[in-house]
C-alpha positions as a Markdown table, in Angstrom:
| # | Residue | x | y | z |
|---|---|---|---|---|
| 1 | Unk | -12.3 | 139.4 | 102.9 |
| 2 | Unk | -15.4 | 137.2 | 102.8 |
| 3 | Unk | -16.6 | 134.8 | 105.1 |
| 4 | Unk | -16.0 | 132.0 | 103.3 |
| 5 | Unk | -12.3 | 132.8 | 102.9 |
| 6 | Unk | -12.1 | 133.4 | 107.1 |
| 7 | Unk | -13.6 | 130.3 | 108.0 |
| 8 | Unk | -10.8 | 128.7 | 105.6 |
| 9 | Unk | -8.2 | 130.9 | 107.4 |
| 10 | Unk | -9.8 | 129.6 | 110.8 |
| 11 | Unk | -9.6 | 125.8 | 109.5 |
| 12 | Unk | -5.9 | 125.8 | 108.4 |
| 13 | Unk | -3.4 | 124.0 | 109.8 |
| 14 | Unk | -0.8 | 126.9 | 109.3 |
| 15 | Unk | -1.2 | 130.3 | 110.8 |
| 16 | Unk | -2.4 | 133.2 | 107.8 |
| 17 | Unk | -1.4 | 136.7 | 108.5 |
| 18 | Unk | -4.7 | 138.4 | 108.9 |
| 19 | Unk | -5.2 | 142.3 | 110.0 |
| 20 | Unk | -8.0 | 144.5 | 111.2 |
| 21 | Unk | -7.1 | 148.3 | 111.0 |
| 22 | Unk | -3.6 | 147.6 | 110.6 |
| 23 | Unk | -3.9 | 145.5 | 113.4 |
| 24 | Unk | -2.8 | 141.4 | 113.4 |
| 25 | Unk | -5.4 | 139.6 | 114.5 |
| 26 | Unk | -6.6 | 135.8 | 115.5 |
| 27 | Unk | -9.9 | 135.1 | 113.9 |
| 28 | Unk | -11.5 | 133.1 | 116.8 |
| 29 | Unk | -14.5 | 132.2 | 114.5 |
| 30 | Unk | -17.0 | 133.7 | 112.2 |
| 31 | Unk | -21.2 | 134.2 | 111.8 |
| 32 | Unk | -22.8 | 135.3 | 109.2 |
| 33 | Unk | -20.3 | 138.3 | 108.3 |
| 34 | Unk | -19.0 | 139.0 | 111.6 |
| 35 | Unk | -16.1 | 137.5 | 112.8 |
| 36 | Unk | -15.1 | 137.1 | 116.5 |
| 37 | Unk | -11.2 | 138.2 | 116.8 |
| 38 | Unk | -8.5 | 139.4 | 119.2 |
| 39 | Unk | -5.1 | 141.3 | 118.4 |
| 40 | Unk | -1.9 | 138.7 | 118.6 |
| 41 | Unk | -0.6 | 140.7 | 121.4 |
| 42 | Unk | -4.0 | 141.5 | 122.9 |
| 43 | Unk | -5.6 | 138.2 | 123.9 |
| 44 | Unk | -8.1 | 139.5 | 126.0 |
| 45 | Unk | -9.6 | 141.7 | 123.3 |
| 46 | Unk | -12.0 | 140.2 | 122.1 |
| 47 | Unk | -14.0 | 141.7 | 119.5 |
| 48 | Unk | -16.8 | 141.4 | 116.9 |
| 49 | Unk | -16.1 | 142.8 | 113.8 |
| 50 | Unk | -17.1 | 143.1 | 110.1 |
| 51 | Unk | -15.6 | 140.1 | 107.1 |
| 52 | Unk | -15.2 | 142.8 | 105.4 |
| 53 | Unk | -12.8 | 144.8 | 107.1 |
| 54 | Unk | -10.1 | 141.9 | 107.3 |
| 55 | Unk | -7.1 | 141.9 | 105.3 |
| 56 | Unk | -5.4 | 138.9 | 104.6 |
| 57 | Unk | -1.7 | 139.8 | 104.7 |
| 58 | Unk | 1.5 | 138.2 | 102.5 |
């Protein structure tokens, strides 16, 4: 995924199915070409992660 596409992800008004590792995740917000995200069932995991490494699901 790029950055531009997350930041549209994090501006929608419906939720998108996005994963990290196989993982669903919230994008919180994005800089530069890391995002800031947390597992849906985690929410106290925040992490920092690379664009590029999320996967916009169906």
């Amino acid at each position: 995924m790029d950055t531009q596409r997350a930041q549209e992800i994090i501006d929608s008004p419906t939720m998108i199915n996005v994963s990290y590792n196989g993982i669903p995740v919230y994008i919180k917000e994005v800089n530069n070409n890391m995002a800031t995200v947390f597992p849906l069932d985690e929410m106290d995991n925040v992490q920092e992660v690379d664009v590029e490494g999320l996967i916009e699901g169906k």
